[in-house]
C-alpha positions as CSV (number, residue, x, y, z in Angstrom):
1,X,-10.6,-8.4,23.9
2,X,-8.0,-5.8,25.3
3,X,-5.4,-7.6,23.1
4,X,-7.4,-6.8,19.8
5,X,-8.2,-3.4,20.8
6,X,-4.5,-2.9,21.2
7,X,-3.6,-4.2,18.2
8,X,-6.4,-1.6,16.3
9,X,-4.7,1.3,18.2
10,X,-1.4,0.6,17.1
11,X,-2.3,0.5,13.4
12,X,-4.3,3.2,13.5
13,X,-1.7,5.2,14.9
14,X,0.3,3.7,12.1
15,X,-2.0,4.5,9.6
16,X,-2.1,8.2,11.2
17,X,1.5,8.6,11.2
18,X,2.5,7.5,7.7
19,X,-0.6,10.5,6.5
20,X,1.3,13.1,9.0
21,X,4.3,12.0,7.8
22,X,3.4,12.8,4.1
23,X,1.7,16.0,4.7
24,X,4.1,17.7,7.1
25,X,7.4,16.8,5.2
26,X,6.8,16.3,1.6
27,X,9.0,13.5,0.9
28,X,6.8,10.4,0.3
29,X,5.9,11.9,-3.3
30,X,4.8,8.2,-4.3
31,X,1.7,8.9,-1.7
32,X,-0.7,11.2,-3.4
33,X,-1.8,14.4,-1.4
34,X,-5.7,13.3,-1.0
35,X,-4.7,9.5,0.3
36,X,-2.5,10.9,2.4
37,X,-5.2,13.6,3.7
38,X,-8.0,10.0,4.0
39,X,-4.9,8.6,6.1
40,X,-4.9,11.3,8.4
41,X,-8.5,11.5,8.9
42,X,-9.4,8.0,9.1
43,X,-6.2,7.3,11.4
44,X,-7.1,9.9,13.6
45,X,-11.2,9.2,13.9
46,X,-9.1,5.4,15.0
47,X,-6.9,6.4,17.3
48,X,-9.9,8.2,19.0
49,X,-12.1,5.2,18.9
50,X,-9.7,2.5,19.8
51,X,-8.4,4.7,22.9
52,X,-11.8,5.1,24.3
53,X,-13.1,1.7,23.6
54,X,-9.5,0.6,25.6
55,X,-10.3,3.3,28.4
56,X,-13.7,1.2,28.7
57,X,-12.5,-2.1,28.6
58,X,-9.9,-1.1,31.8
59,X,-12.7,0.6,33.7
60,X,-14.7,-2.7,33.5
């Protein structure tokens, strides 16, 4: 179960970083501003949910 939830963080992060990536530099103008604004949000809500949910899984 720890493996999976690793494997969610890491793309999440992934998924984060590509929308940072787009909004703070400019240079991915293939990516359109709003899905790279969903990116950021919805990599960011998973980064917070997969890090807790692997906080959890050590405590227990």
């Amino acid at each position: 179960m720890i493996n999976r939830t690793v494997v969610a963080l890491v793309g999440s992060f992934l998924v984060f970083a590509i929308g940072s990536f787009r909004l703070f530099t400019e240079s991915l103008s293939s990516i359109p501003l709003f899905v790279s604004y969903v990116f950021f949000i919805t990599g960011f809500i998973g980064l917070v949910a997969n890090g807790l949910k692997l906080v959890k899984l050590k405590n227990t």
